[in-house]
C-alpha positions as CSV (number, residue, x, y, z in Angstrom):
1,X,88.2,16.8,46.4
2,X,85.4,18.6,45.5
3,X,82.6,17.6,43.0
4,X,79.2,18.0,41.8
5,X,75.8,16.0,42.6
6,X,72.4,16.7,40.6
7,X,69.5,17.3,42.6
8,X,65.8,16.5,40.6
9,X,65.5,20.2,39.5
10,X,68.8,20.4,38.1
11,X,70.6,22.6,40.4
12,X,74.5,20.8,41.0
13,X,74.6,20.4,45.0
14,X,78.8,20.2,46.5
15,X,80.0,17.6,48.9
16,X,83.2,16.4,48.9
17,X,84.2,12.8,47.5
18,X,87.1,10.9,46.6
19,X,87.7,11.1,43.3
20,X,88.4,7.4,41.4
21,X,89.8,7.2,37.9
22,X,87.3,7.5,35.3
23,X,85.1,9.1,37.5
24,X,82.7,6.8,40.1
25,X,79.1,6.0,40.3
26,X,77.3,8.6,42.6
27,X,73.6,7.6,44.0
28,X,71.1,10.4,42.9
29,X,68.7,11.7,45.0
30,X,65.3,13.5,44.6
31,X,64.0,17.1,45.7
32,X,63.3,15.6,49.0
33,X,66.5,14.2,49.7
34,X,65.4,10.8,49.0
35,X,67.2,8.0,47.1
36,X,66.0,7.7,43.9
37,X,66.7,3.6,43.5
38,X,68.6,2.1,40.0
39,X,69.7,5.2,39.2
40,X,73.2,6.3,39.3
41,X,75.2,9.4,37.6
42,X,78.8,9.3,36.4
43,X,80.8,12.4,35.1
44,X,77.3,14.0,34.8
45,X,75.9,11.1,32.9
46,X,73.0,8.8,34.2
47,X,72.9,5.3,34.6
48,X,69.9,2.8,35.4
49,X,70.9,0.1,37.2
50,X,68.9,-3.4,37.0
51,X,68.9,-7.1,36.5
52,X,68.8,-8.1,32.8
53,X,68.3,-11.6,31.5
54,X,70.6,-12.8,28.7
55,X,68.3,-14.1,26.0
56,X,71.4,-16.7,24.6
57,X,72.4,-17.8,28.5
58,X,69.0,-17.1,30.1
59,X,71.4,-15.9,33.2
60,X,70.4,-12.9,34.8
61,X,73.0,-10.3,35.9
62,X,73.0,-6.4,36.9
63,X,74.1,-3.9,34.5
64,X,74.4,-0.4,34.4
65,X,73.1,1.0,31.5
66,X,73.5,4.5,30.1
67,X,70.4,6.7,29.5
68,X,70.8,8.5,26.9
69,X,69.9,12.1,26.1
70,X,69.0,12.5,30.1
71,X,70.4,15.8,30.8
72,X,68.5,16.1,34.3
73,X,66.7,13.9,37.0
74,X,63.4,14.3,36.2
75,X,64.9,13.3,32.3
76,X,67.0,10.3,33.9
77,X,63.8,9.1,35.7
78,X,61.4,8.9,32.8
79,X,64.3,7.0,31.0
80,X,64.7,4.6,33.7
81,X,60.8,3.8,34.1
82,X,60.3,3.3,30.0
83,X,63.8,0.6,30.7
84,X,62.1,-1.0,33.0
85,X,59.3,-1.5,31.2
86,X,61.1,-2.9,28.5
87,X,62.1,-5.4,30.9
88,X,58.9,-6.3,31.8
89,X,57.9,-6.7,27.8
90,X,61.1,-8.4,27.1
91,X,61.9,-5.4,24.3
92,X,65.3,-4.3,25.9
93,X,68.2,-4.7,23.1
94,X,71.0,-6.9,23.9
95,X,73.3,-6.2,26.7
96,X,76.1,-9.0,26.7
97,X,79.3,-7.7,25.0
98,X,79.2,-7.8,20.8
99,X,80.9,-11.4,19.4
100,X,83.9,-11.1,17.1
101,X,83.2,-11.5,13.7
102,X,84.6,-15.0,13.7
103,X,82.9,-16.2,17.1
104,X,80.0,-15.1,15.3
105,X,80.8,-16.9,12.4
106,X,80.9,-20.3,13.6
107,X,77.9,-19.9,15.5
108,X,76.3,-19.2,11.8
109,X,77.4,-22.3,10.9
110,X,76.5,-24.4,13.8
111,X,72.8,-23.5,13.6
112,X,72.6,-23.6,9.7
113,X,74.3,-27.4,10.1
114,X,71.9,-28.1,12.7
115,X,69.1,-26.7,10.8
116,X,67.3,-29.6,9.1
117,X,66.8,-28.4,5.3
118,X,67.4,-24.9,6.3
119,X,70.9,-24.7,3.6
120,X,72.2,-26.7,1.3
121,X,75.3,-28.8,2.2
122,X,77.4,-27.8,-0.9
123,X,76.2,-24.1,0.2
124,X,77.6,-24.3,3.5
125,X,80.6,-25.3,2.0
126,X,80.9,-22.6,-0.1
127,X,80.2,-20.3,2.0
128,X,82.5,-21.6,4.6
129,X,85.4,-20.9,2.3
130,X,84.7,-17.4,1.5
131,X,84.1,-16.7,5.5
132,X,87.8,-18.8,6.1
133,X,89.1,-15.4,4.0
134,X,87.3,-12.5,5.9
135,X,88.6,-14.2,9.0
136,X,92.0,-13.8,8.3
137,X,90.7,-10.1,7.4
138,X,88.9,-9.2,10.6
139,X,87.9,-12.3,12.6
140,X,88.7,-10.2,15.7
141,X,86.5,-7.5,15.1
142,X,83.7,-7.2,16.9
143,X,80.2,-7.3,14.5
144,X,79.2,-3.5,15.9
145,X,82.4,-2.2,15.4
146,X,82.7,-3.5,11.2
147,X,83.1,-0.6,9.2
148,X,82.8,-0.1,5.5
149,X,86.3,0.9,5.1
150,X,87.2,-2.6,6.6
151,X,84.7,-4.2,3.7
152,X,86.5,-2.3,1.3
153,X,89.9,-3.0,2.3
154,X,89.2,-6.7,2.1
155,X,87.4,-6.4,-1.3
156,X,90.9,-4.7,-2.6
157,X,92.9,-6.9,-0.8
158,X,91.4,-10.2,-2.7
159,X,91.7,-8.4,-5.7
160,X,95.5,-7.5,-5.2
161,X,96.0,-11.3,-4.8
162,X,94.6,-11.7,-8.7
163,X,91.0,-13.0,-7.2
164,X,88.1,-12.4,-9.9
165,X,85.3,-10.1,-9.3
166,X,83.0,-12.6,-9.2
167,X,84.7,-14.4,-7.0
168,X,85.1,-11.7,-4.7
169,X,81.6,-10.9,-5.1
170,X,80.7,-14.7,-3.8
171,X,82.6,-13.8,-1.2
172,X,81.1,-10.5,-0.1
173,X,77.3,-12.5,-0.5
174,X,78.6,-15.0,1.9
175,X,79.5,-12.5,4.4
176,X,76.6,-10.1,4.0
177,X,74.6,-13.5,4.5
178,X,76.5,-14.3,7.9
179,X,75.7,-10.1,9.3
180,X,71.9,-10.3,8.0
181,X,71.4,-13.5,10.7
182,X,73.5,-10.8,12.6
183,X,70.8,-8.5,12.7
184,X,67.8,-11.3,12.8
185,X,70.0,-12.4,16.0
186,X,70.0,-9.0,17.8
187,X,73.5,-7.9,17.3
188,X,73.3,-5.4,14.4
189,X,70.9,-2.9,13.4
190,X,72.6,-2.0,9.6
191,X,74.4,-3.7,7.0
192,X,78.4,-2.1,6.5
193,X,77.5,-3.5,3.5
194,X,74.2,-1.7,2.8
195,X,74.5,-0.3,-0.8
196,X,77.3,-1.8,-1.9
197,X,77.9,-2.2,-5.6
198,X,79.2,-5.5,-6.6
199,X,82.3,-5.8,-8.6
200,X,81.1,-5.8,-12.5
201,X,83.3,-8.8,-13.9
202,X,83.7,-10.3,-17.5
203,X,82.3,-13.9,-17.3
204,X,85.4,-16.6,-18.8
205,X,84.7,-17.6,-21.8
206,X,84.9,-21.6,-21.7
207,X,86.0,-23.6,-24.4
208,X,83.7,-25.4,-26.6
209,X,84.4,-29.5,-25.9
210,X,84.0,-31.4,-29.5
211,X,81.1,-34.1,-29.4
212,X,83.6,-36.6,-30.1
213,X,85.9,-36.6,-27.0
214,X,82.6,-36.8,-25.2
215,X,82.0,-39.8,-26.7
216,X,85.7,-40.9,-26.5
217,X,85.9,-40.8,-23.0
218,X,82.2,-42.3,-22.4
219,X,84.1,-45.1,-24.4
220,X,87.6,-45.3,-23.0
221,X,85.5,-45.4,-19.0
222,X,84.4,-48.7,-20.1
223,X,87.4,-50.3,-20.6
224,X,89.2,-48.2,-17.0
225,X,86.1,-48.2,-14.2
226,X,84.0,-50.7,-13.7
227,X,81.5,-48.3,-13.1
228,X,82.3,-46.9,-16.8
229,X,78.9,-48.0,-17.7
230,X,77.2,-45.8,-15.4
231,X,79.7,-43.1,-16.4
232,X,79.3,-43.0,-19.6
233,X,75.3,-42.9,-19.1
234,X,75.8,-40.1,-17.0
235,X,78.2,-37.7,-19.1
236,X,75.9,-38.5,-21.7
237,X,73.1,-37.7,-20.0
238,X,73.9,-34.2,-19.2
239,X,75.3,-33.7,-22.3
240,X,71.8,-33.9,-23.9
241,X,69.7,-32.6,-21.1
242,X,71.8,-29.9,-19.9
243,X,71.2,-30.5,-16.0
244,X,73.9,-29.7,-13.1
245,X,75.6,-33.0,-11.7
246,X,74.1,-33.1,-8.5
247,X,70.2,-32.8,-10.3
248,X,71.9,-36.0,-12.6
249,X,72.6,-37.9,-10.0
250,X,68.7,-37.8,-7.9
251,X,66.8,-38.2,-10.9
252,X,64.5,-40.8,-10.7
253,X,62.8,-43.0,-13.9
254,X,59.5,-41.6,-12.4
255,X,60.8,-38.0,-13.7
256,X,61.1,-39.3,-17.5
257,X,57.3,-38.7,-19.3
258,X,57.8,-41.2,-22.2
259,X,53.9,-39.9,-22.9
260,X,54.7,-36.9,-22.9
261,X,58.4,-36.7,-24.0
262,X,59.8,-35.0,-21.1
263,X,62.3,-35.1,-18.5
264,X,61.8,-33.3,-15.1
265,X,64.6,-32.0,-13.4
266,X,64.6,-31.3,-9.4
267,X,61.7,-32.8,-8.8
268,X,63.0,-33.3,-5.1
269,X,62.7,-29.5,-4.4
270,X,66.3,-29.8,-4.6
271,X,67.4,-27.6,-7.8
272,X,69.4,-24.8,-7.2
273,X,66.9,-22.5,-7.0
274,X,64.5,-24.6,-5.6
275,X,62.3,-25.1,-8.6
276,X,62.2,-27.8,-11.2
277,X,61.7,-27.8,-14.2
278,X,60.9,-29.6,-17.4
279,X,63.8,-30.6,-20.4
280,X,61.9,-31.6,-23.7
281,X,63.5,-34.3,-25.1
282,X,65.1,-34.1,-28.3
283,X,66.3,-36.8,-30.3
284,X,69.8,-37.9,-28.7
285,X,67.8,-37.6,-25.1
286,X,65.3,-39.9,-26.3
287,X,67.2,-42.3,-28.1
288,X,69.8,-42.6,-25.1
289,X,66.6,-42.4,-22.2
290,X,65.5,-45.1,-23.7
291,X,68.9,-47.1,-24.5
292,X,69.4,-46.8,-20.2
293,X,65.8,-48.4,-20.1
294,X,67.2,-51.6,-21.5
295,X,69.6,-51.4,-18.3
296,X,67.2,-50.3,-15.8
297,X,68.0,-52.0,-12.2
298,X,65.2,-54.0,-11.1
299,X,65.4,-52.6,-7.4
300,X,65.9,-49.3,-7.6
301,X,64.1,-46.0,-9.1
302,X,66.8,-44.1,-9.4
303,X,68.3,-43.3,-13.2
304,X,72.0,-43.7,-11.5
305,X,71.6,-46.1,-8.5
306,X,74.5,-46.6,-5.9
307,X,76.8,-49.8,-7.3
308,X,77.4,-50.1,-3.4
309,X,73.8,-49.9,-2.1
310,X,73.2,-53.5,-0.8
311,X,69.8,-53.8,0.4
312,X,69.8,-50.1,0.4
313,X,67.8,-48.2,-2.3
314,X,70.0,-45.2,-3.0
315,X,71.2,-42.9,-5.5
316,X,75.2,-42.7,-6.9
317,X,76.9,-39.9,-4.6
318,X,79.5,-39.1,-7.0
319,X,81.6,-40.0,-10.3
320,X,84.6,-37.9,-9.6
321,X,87.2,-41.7,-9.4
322,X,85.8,-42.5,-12.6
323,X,86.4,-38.9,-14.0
324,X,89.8,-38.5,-12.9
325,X,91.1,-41.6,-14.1
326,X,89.5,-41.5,-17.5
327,X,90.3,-38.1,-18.4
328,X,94.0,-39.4,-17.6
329,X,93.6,-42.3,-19.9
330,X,91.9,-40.1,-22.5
331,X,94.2,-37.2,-22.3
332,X,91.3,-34.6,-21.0
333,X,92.8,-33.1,-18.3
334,X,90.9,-30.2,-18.1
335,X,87.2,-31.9,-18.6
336,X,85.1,-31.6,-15.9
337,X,81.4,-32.8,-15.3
338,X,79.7,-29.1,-15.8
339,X,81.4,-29.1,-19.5
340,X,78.8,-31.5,-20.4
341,X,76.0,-28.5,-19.4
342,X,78.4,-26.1,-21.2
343,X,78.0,-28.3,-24.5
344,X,74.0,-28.4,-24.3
345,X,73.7,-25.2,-24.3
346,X,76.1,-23.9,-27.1
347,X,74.6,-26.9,-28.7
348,X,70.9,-25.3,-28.3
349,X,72.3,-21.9,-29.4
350,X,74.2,-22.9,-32.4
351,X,71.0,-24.9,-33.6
352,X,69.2,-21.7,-33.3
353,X,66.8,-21.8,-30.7
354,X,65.9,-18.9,-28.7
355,X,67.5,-18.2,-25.7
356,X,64.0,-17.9,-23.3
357,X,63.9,-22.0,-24.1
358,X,67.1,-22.4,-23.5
359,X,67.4,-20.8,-20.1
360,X,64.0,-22.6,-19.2
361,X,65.6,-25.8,-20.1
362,X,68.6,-25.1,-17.7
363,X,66.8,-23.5,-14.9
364,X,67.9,-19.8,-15.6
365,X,65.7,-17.6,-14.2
366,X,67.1,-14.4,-16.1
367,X,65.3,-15.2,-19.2
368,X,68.0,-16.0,-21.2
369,X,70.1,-12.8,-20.7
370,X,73.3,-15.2,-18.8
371,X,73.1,-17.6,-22.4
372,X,73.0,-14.3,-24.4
373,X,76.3,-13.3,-22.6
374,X,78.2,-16.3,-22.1
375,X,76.9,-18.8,-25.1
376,X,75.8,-16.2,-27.5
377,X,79.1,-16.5,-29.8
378,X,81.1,-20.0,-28.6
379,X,81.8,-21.2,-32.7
380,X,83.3,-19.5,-35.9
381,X,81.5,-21.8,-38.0
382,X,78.2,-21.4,-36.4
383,X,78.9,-17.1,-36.5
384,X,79.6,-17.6,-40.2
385,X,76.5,-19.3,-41.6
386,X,74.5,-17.0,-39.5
387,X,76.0,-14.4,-41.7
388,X,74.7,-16.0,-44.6
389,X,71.9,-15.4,-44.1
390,X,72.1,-11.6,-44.0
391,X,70.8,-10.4,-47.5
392,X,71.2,-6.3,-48.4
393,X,68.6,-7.0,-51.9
394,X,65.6,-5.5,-51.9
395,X,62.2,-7.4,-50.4
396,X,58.9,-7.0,-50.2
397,X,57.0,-7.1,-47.1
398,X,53.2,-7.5,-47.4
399,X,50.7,-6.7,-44.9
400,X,47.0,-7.1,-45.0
401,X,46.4,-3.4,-46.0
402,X,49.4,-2.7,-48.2
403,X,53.1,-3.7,-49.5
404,X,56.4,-2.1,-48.7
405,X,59.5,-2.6,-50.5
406,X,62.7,-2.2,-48.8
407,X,65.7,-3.4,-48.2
408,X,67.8,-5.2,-45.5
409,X,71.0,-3.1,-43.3
């Protein structure tokens, strides 16, 4: 059969070949008939042939690799020489075949897990969830080859099952997280996700637990766990200070300023957003601070010491038991620990202090705009004496150069 060479000027040379499917690799030669070595044209496009080292295996194997935009020899051999420099510099991209999303996945995981400090546990975890999902949505797609119609067909997909936009948004942050180490790693160059809007969702408005079944379940643990003590300290805790369970649990007495009267929260570097920060006490924080004082354990720092430490000095992991069977007892089903944060701050709000405090109090870094949203109108009672104190008489309002009477709208 008959077919084409490419001499260095361009100009196609016959000889006769036998012709493979998909076409074969031909050696190219230059003006003077000589081989031109590791490079190689197929179906009139060149190749460079040489030995590249996997950077994850550190094997080295041969590959031929296309040259792009080479239209002619003297084209294909520039091309070839600025590859093999690469080599030499070690900038050559990667050559092994792209990971499916889920290969890829778990290797996220593996190195963050491995990573001392590098993610949270509880993140992971998360985060592990939402990636569960867009594996059973493209697992077996290759990174290189995710598109943004398969993004958006997962992102309708969760929200056909009834998921929430914010949950789906969790979900699409996890996997944007996984692609970015994607790129960092070598395998992608761009985000399918680059300039995608997250889903606007209306945050749930929670309902407003009454100070007393607080207090009736700090009581009833008592009589149910024999950790109830430490319970009850705990739910109280939060419920005055407004800090997540997991910041509850490591604080330490050396975070309470009695001087001062403050409590420092996340001390550790631990916070959620890996700042601490400082609750002011007020009243039912100090009187209760200094009623867990008087019970203080001798041998440990923490506020909430493990019951099951031994010679150990550590901190309480967790409460749930002690939850779950006292909300049984007390008929609270649907209390959970983060209610207690819930209750500080519509507490702070309905006593009228400004949202900025608030939100520093908490650890919001938005200012207060999240309390504004979500805490701004939690009680009837509370919306109806603000009311009264909207007056439409007229008032005078005196400055240093004049007075103004008006009135209020």
């Amino acid at each position: 059969m008959q077919s084409n060479a490419i001499e260095s000027n361009g100009t196609p040379v016959s000889f006769t070949q036998r012709q493979h499917r998909g076409g074969q690799y031909r050696k190219v030669y230059d003006a003077r008939k000589r081989r031109i070595r590791g490079l190689w044209e197929r179906n009139g496009r060149f190749y460079a042939q040489a030995a590249i080292e996997d950077p994850h295996t550190g094997k080295k194997q041969v590959r031929r690799i296309p040259l792009e935009g080479a239209q002619t020899v003297p084209q294909a051999v520039i091309k070839l020489q600025d590859l093999l420099k690469g080599r030499r510099e070690n900038s050559l991209p990667i050559l092994r075949q792209t990971p499916k999303f889920a290969e890829y996945a778990e290797e996220y995981f593996k190195f963050y897990e491995s990573a001392k400090d590098a993610k949270r546990v509880s993140t992971l975890k998360t985060e592990r969830v939402a990636i569960r999902h867009w594996n059973e949505h493209l697992g077996h797609v290759r990174l290189n080859q995710i598109t943004r119609a398969l993004v958006n067909a997962y992102i309708a997909k969760r929200q056909g099952v009834g998921r929430s936009g914010r949950t789906v948004n969790l979900e699409v942050i996890g996997f944007r997280n996984v692609l970015k180490r994607a790129i960092d790693d070598g395998w992608l160059k761009s985000l399918p996700t680059e300039n995608l809007r997250l889903l606007k969702w209306a945050p749930k408005k929670r309902e407003l637990v009454p100070a007393g079944d607080i207090e009736s379940l700090c009581d009833k643990a008592l009589t149910v766990s024999k950790n109830g003590r430490q319970f009850a300290d705990y739910v109280r805790l939060m419920a005055y200070c407004g800090a997540r369970k997991s910041e509850t649990l490591r604080l330490k007495w050396s975070d309470v300023d009695w001087e001062h009267k403050q409590l420092t929260v996340g001390s550790d570097g631990l916070a959620k957003n890996h700042q601490s920060r400082v609750v002011d006490f007020n009243a039912r924080l100090e009187e209760h601070l200094k009623d867990m004082a008087t019970r203080k354990a001798p041998d440990s720092d923490w506020l909430f010491p493990s019951p099951q430490r031994g010679d150990q000095n550590r901190a309480a992991k967790s409460f749930v038991e002690t939850l779950r069977m006292t909300r049984i007892e007390e008929g609270l089903p649907k209390f959970g620990f983060h209610d207690c944060r819930h209750f500080f701050i519509s507490m702070s709000v309905m006593s009228g202090i400004d949202y900025m405090t608030i939100a520093r109090w908490v650890g919001h870094q938005d200012g207060g705009v999240l309390i504004g949203k979500v805490y701004g109108h939690l009680s009837n009672e509370h919306a109806q004496r603000q009311a009264q104190k909207l007056v439409f008489s007229p008032i005078v309002v005196e400055d240093s150069k004049a007075s103004y009477v008006g009135s209020h709208v």
